[in-house]
N, C-alpha and C positions, 0 to 999 in steps of 0.2 A: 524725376521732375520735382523737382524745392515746391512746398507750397505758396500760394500767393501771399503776402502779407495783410492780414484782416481775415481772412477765412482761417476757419478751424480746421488741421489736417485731419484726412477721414481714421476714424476708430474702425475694428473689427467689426463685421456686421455690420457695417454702413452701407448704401447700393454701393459707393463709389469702388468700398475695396473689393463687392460683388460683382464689379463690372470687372475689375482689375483682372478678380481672381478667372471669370469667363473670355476675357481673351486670352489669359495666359492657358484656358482650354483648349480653346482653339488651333492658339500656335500649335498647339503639344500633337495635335492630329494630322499637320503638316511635315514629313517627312523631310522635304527641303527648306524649312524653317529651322528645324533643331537642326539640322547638318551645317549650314551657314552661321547660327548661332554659336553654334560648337569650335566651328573654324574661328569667327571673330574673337568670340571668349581666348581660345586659345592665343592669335597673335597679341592681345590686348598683354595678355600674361608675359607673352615673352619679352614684347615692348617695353614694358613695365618692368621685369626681371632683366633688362641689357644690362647695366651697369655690375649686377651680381655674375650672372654670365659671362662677363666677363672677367669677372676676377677670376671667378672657376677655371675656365679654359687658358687663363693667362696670357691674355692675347688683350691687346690696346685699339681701340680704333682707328687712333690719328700714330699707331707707331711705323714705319718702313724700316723692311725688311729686305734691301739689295741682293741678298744671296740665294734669296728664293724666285729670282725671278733671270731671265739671261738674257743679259746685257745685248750680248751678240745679236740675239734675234730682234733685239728693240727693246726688251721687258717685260717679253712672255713666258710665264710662269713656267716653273719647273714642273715635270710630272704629266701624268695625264688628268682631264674635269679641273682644268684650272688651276692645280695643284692640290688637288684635295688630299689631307693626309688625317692621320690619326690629331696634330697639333690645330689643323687648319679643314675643320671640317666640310665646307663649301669652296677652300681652294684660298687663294690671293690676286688681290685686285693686279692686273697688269700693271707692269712700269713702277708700283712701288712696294708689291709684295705684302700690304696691308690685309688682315684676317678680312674675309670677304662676309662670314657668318655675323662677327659682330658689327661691322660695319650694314648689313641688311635692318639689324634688329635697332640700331639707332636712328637709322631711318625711318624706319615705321614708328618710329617714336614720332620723328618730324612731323609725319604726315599723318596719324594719328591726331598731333595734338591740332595743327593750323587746321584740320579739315573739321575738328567739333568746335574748335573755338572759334572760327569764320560761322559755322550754323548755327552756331547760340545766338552771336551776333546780327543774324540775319533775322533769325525769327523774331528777338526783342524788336529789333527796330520794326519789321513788318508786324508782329503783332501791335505795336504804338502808334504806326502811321495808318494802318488798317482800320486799328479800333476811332482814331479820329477823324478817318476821313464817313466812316460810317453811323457815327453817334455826330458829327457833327453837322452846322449848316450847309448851302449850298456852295456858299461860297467855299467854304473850308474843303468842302467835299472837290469842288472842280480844280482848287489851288493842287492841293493832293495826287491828284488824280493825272494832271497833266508833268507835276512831279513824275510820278510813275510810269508814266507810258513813253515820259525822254529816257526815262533810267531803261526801261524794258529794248526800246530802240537803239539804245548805245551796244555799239560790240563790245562785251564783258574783259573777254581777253586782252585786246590791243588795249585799252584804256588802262589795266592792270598792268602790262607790260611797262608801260606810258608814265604810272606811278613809281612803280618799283624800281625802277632806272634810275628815275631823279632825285633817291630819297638818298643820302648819303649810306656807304658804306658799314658805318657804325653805329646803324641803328640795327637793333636785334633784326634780323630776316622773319624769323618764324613770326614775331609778333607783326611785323609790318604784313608780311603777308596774311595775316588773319584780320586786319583791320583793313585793307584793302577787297580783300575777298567781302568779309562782310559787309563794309559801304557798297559796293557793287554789284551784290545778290539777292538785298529784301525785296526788292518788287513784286518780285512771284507769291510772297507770302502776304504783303499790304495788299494784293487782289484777292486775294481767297479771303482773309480775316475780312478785311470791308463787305466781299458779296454776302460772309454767312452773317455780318453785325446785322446789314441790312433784312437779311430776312427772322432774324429774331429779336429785332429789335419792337415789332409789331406784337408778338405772341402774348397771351396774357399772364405769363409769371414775369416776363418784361414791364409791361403795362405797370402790374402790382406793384414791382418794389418803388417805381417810376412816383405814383401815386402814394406811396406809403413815405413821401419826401427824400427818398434817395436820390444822390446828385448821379450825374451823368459818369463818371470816372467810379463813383461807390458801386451803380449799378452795372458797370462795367467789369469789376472786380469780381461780386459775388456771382450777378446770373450769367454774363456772358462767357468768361472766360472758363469757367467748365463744359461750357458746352463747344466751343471753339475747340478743346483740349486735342479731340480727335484726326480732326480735320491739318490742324497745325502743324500734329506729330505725325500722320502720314506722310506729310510735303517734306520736314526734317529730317526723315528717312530718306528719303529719294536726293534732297540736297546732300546728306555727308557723300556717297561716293562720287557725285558730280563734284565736288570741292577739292576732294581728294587727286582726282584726274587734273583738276585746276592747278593745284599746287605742285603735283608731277608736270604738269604741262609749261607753267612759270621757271621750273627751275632744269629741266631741260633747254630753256633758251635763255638759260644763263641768267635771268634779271629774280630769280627766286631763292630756294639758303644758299650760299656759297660757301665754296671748303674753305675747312676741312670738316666743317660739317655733312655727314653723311645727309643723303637724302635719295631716295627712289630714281627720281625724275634728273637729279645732278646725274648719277651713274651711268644711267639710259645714255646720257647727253655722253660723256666721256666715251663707253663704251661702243660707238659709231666707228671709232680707229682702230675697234680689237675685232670685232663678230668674227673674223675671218681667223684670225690666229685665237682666240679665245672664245667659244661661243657661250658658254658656260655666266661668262662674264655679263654677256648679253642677255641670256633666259632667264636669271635668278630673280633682278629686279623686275624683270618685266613682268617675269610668273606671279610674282611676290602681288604685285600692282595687277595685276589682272584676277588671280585670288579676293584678293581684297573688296576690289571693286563688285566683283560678282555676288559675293556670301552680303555685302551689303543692298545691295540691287534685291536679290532673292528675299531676303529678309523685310527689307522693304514694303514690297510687295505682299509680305505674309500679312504684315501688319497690319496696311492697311486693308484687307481682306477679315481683319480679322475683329478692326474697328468698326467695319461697314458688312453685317454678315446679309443684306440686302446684295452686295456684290458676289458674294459666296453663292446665292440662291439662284440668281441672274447665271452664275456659271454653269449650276449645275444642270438648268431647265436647258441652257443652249447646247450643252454636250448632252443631254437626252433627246433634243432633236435631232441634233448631227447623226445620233445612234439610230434614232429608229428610221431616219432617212437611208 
């Protein structure tokens, strides 16, 4: 996380990099924290390494290959596991004999990149709309507010769908879909940031810089938003693999990337016509996507756990009663 512009980034020996360095203790004592981390580290790698990966293996994304797939049967792959060979490690996409491995890893590129760049965008706008609906007046506060609770009551999906159909063709996909995800997902975050302004807005290191002639936006800057820091980045965890699923969910119904761009959720969608003659075809993406989603969820989960060790304490006392019951 970039520091805010006007504060000083924390030095060694600071609390801040004291706090840092004690949840990254914390993590470290979760078992299903580092295994989740370990998996994400990893596909982050591979994602990032596709293009090299691919020149290694010698194998193209967007290239078809006719002869490894039989015509006869429709354009199921030669071989058994979907053709997996020494060349084509996870096999060929039916119908057009496309490397299935590198085509996985550009995908997760996909939905790597629209599912952090929808969350960055979500958080800015809900930490902005948040922060003035709660440092501001009443009115500003109810305009805001009923903002948000239309936004919160709209169905996210259809309305995404709803955009992304209308937009021409030849606007990049991946960016439209992260400017849509992200207009359509800050509410959740302008409700948390608003309830926590509201209550330290009151507090007296508030009060102080309030009185020491700081404006409303400066003292927004310096006292509030480290102490928000916490709260914002647990909900930002929980947001990427909901976004993720979004983005697979858009482009399985076709109005999300479109080929020949790979992507998770396009494959899912193709792969309905093969399960039976390819099933292979059908488990990879979905594994890949159900992986993903999970080591993110679990993670998640650690972290906030790990921001709040009030919640850690609450666990521990409840599974000592469950024990000695």
């Amino acid at each position: 996380m970039t520091a805010v512009t006007g504060v000083p980034a924390p030095v060694a020996g600071t609390p801040a990099t004291g706090a840092v360095r004690q949840v990254g203790r914390r993590l470290r004592t979760r078992p299903a924290a580092l295994v989740s981390a370990a998996v994400l580290l990893l596909l982050i790698l591979l994602a990032a390494a596709a293009p090299l990966l691919a020149a290694l293996t010698g194998q193209d994304p967007y290239a078809y290959h006719d002869d490894l797939v039989d015509s006869a049967r429709g354009g199921v792959p030669y071989g058994a596991f979907g053709g997996a060979s020494a060349d084509h490690w996870l096999g060929v996409e039916p119908g057009t004999g496309r490397d299935l491995f590198v085509r996985l890893l550009y995908g997760a590129r996909v939905s790597l990149l629209v599912a952090v760049g929808a969350t960055a965008l979500q958080v800015l706008i809900g930490l902005f709309v948040g922060l003035a609906a709660g440092l501001g007046n009443r009115w500003v506060d109810g305009l805001l507010g009923r903002i948000t609770d239309v936004l919160v009551a709209l169905p996210m999906l259809v309305l995404a769908i709803a955009l992304t159909a209308v937009v021409p063709r030849g606007f990049p996909r991946p960016l439209l879909l992260i400017l849509v995800i992200g207009f359509l997902g800050w509410a959740g975050t302008s409700r948390i940031v608003r309830a926590q302004t509201l209550a330290l807005k009151n507090l007296d290191f508030v009060a102080a810089a309030r009185l020491s002639g700081a404006g409303r936006w400066r003292t927004a800057r310096r006292e509030l938003l480290p102490s928000l820091a916490a709260p914002v980045l647990t909900y930002a965890a929980i947001l990427l693999p909901a976004n993720i699923v979004v983005e697979a969910s858009l482009s399985f119904l076709g109005v999300g990337v479109t080929p020949p761009t790979p992507s998770w959720g396009q494959m899912l969608s193709t792969a309905q016509t093969w399960f039976r003659a390819d099933p292979a075809y059908v488990l990879l993406p979905a594994g890949f996507l159900f992986v993903t989603v999970l080591a993110f969820t679990v993670l998640g989960d650690a972290v906030r756990t790990a921001l709040d060790p009030r919640e850690a304490s609450r666990l521990r006392v409840g599974t000592a009663k469950e024990t000695a019951r």
